[in-house]
LONUNU-951889 format. One record per residue (C-alpha): residue number from 0; residue in one letter; z, x, y. Coordinates in steps of 0.001 Angstrom, whole numbers. Example, Ala and Ser with C-alpha at 12.3 -4.5 7.8 and 13.67 -1.06 7.14 Angstrom:
@k = 0 | r = A | pz = 7800 | px = 12300 | py = -4500
@k = 1 | r = S | pz = 7140 | px = 13670 | py = -1060
! end
This chain:
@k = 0 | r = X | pz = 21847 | px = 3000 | py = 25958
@k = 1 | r = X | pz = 19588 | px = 1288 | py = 28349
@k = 2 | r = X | pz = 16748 | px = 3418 | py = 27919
@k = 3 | r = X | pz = 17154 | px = 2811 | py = 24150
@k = 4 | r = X | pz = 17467 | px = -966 | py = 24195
@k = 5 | r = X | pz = 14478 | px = -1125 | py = 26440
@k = 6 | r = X | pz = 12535 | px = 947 | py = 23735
@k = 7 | r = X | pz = 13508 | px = -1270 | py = 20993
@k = 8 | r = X | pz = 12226 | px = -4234 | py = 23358
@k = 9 | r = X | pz = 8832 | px = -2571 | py = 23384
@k = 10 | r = X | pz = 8433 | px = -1719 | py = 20026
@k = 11 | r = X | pz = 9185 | px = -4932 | py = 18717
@k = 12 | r = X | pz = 7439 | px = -6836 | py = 21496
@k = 13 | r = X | pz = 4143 | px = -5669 | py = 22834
@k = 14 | r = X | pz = 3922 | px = -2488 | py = 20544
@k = 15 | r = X | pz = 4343 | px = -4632 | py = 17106
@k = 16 | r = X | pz = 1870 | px = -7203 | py = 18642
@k = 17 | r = X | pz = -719 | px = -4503 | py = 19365
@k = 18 | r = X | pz = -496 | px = -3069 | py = 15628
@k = 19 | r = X | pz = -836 | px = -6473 | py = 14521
@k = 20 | r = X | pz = -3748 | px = -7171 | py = 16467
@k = 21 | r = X | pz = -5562 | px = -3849 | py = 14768
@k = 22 | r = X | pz = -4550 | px = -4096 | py = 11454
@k = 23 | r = X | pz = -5509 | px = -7714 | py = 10904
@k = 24 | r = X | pz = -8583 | px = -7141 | py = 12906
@k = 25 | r = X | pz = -9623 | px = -3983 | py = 11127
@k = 26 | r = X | pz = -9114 | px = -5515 | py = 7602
@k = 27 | r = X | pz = -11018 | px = -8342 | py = 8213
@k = 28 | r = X | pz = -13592 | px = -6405 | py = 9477
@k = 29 | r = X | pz = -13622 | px = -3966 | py = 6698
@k = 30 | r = X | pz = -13924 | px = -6681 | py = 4163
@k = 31 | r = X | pz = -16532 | px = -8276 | py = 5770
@k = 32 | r = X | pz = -18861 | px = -5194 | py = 6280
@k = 33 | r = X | pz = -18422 | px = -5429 | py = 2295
@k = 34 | r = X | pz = -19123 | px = -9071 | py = 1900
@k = 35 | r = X | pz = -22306 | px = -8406 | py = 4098
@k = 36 | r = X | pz = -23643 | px = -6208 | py = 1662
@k = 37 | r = X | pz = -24172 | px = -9128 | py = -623
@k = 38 | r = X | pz = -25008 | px = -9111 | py = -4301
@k = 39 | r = X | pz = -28597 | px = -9768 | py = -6031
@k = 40 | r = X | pz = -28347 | px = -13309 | py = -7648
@k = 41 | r = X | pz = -27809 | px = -13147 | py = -11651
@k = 42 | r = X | pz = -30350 | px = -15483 | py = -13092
@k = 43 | r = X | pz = -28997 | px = -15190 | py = -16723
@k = 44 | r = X | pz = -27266 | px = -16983 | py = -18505
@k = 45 | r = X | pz = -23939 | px = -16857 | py = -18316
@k = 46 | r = X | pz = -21874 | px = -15953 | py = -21641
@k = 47 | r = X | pz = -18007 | px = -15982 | py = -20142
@k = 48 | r = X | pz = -16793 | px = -16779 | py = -17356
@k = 49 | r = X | pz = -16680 | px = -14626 | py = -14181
@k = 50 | r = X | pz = -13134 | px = -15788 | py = -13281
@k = 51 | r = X | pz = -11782 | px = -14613 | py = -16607
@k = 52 | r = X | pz = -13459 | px = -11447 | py = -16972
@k = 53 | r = X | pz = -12144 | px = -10409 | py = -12984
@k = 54 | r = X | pz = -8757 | px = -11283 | py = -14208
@k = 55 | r = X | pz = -8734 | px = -9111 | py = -17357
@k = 56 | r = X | pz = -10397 | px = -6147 | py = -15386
@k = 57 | r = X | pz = -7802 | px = -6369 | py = -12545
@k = 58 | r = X | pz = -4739 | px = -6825 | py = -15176
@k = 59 | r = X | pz = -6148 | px = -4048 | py = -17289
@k = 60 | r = X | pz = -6944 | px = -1243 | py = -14909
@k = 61 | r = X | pz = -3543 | px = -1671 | py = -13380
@k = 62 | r = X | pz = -2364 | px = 202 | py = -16794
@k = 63 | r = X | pz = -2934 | px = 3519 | py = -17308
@k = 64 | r = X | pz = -4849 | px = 4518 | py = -20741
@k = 65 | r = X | pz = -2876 | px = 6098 | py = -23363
@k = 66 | r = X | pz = -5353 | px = 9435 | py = -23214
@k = 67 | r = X | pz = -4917 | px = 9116 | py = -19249
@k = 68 | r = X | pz = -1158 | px = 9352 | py = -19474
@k = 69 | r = X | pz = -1294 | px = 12283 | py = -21971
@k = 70 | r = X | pz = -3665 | px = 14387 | py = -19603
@k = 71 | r = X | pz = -1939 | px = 13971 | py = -16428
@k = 72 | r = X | pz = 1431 | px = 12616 | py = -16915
@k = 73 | r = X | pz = 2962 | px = 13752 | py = -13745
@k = 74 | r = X | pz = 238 | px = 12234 | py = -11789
@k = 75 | r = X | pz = 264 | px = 8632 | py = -13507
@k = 76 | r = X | pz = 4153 | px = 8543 | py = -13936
@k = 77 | r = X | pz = 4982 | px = 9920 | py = -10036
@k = 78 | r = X | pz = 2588 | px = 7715 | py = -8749
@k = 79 | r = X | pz = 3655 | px = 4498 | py = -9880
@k = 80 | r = X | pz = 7569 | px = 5417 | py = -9113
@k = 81 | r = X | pz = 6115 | px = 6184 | py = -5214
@k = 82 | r = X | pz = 3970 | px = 2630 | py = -5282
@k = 83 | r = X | pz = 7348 | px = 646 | py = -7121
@k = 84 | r = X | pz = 9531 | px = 2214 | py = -4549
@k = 85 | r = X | pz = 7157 | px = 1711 | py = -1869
@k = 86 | r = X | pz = 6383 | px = -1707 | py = -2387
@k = 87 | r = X | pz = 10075 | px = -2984 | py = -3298
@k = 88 | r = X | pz = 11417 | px = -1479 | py = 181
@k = 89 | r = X | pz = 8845 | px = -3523 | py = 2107
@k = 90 | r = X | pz = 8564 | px = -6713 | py = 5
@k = 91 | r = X | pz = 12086 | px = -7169 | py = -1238
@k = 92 | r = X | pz = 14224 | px = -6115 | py = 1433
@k = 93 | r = X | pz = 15407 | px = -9525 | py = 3065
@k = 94 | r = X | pz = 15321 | px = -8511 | py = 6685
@k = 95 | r = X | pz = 12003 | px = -7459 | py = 6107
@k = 96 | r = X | pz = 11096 | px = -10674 | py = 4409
@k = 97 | r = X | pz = 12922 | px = -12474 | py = 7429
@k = 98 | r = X | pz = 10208 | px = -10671 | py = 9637
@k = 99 | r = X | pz = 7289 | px = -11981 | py = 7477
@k = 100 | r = X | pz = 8690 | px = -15050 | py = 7616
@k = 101 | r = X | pz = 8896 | px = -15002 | py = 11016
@k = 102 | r = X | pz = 4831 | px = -14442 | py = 11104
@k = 103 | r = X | pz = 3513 | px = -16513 | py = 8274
@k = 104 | r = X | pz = 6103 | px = -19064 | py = 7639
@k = 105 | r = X | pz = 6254 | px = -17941 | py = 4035
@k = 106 | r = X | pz = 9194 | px = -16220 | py = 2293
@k = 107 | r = X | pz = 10512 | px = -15203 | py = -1555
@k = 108 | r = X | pz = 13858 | px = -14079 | py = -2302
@k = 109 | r = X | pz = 14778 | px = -10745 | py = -1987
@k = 110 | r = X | pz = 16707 | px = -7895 | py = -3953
@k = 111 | r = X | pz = 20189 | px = -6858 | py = -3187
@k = 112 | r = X | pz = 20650 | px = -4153 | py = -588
@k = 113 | r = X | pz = 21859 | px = -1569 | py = -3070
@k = 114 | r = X | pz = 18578 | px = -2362 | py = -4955
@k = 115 | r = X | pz = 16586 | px = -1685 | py = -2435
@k = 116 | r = X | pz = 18133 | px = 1489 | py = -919
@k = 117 | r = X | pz = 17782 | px = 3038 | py = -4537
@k = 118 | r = X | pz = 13908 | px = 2296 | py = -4822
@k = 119 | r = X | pz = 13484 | px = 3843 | py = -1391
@k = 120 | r = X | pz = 14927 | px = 7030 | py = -2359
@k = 121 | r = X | pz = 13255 | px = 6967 | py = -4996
@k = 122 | r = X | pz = 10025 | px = 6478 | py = -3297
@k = 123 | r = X | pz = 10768 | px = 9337 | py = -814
@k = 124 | r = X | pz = 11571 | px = 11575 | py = -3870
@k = 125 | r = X | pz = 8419 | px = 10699 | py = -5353
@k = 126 | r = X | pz = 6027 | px = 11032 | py = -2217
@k = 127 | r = X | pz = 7247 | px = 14799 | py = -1822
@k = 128 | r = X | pz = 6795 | px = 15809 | py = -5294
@k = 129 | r = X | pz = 3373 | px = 14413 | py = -5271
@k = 130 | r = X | pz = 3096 | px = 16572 | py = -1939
@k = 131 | r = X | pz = 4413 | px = 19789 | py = -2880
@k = 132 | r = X | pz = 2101 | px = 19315 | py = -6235
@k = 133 | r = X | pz = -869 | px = 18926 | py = -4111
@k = 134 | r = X | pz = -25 | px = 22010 | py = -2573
@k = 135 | r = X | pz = 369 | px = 24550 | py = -5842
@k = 136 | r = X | pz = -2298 | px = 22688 | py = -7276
@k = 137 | r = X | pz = -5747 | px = 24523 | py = -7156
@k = 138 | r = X | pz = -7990 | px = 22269 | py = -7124
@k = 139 | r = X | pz = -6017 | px = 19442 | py = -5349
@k = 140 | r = X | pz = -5343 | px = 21572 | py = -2634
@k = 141 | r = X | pz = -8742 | px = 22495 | py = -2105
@k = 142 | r = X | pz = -10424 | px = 18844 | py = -1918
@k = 143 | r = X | pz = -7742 | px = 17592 | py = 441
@k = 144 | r = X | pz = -8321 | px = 16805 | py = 3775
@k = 145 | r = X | pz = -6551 | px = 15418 | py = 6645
@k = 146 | r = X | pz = -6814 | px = 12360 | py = 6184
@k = 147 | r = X | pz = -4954 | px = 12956 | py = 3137
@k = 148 | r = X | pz = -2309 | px = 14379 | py = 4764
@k = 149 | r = X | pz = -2217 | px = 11807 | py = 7444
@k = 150 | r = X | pz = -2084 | px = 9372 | py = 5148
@k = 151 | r = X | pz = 1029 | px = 10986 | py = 3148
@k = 152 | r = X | pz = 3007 | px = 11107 | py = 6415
@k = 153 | r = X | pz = 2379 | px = 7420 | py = 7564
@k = 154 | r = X | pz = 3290 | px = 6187 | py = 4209
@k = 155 | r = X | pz = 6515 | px = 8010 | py = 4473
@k = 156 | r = X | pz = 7725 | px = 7933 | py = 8017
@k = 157 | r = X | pz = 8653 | px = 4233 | py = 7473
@k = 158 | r = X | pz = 10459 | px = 4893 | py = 4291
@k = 159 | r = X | pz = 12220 | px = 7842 | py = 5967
@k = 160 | r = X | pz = 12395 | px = 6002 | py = 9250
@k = 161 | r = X | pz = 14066 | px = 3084 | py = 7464
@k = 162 | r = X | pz = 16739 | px = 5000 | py = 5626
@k = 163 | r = X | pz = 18397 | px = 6670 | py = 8581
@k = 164 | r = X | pz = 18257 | px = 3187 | py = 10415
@k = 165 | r = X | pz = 19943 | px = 1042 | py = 7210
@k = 166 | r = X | pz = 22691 | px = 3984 | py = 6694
@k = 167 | r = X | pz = 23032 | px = 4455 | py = 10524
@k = 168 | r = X | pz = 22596 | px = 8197 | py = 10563
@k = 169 | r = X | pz = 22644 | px = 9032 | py = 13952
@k = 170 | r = X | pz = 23121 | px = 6245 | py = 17336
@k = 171 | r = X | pz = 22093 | px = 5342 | py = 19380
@k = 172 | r = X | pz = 21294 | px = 2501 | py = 16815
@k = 173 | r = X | pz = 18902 | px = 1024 | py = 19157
@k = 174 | r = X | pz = 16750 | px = 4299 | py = 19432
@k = 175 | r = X | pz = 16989 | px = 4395 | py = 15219
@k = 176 | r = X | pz = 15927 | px = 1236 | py = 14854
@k = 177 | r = X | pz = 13204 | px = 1401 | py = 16884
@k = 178 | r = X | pz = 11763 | px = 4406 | py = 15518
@k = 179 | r = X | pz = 11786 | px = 3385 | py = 12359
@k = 180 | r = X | pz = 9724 | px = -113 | py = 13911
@k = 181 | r = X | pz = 7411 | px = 2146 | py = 15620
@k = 182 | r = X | pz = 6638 | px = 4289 | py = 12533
@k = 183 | r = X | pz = 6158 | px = 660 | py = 10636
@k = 184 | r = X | pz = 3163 | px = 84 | py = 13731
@k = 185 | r = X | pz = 1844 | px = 3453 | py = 13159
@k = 186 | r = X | pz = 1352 | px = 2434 | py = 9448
@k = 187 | r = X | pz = -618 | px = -754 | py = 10456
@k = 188 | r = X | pz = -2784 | px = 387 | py = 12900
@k = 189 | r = X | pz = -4036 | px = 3704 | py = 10711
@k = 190 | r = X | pz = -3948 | px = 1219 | py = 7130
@k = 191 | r = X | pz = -7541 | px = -369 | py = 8058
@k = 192 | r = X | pz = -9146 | px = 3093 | py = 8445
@k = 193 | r = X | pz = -8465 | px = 5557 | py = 6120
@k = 194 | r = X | pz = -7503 | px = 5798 | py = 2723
@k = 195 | r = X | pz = -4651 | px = 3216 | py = 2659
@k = 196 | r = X | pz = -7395 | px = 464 | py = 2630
@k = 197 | r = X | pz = -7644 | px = 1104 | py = -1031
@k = 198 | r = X | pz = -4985 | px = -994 | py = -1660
@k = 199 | r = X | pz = -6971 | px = -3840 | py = -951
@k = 200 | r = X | pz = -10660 | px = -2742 | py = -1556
@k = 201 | r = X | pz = -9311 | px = -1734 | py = -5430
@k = 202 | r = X | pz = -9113 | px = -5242 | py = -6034
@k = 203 | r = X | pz = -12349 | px = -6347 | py = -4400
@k = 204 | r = X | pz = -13868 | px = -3266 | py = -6858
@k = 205 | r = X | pz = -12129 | px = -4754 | py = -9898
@k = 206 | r = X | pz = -13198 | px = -8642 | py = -9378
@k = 207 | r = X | pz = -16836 | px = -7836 | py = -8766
@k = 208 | r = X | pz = -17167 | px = -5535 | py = -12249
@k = 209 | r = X | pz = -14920 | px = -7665 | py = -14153
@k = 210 | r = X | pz = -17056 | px = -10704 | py = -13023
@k = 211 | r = X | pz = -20268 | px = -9445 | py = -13958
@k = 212 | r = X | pz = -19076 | px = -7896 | py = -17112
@k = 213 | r = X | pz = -16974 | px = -10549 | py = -17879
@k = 214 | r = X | pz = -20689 | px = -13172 | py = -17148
@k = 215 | r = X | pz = -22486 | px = -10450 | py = -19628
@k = 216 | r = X | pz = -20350 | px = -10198 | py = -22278
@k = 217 | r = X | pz = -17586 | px = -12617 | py = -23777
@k = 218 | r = X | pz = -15438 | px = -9577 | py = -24771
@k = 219 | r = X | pz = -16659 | px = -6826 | py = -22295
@k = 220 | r = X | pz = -16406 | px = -3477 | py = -23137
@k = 221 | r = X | pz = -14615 | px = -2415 | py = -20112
@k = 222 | r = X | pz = -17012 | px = 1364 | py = -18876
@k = 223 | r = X | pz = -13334 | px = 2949 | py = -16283
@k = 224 | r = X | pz = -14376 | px = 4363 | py = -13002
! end
């Protein structure tokens, strides 16, 4: 019991400040080297504004095209049950909110428990069928790389991770807890550089074409990439 109480001391002491350190460090270093690249300055007139036409490209790339949805329906479908899931687990869960509260002084109000345990199964469903159809998918299965993989695992550990410790699957509680705290670290500290970045980069994408479309032309013609 000792040995697990002290590991639950480290991981949400020194371990959880460490991952903290990198993750905040390595976003705001990613988004700068991207800021740093700078843009040429648009001497034309402008016809809309920017701040409109970033909006409307952000709100309407966030929904799959009808066509889209007809070609690969598993894809669009899974994927935004595994994102839902994903995101209601770590955002709506009050203890978790309690923790970001904790760091940032700012809070929402959560879901109920029962909620929240459902969209994390349902996440963890999700995440393995999109898995096992990367694998019997030919041409999937060919372009992936490690990183791919890597990414897949840290993105579930914590939803696995986080399970066992609110159902109390096995005790020590302690050593439960804590692993599901250290799998949350080992999402932090890989987020910044690989893949997972997308999550914030997307947006960046989205405001800078939707601004400069949305400066050219009053009722852009959005071109998808």
């Amino acid at each position: 019991m000792s040995n697990s109480m002290d590991f639950l001391l480290w991981v949400k002491g020194p371990a959880f400040e460490i991952a903290l350190f990198i993750f905040v460090a390595g976003i705001v270093i990613r988004v700068l080297e991207i800021l740093l690249l700078g843009r040429k300055t648009d001497l034309s007139e402008a016809r809309s504004s920017e701040i409109m036409g970033a909006i409307r490209t952000i709100l309407n790339r966030s929904i799959p095209e009808p066509g889209l949805l007809k070609k690969a329906p598993f894809t669009i479908v899974v994927g935004y049950l595994w994102h839902l899931g994903w995101f209601i687990s770590f955002l709506l869960f009050i203890p978790h909110i309690e923790v970001i509260k904790s760091l940032t002084g700012i809070s929402w109000p959560g879901l109920p428990n029962q909620f929240v345990d459902a969209a994390a199964v349902i996440a963890m469903v999700s995440l393995l069928a999109m898995l096992i159809y990367r694998f019997n998918h030919p041409v999937l299965r060919f372009i992936s790389t490690r990183e791919d993989y890597l990414v897949w695992l840290v993105t579930f550990l914590p939803l696995l991770s986080g399970y066992f410790a609110f159902h109390h699957t096995f005790e020590p509680y302690a050593l439960l807890l804590g692993l599901h705290i250290l799998s949350v670290e080992l999402f932090l500290v890989v987020f910044p550089f690989t893949k997972l970045m997308h999550a914030i980069t997307v947006f960046m994408a989205r405001w800078y074409n939707g601004a400069m479309l949305g400066r050219k032309q009053p009722d852009h013609t959005e071109v998808q990439s």
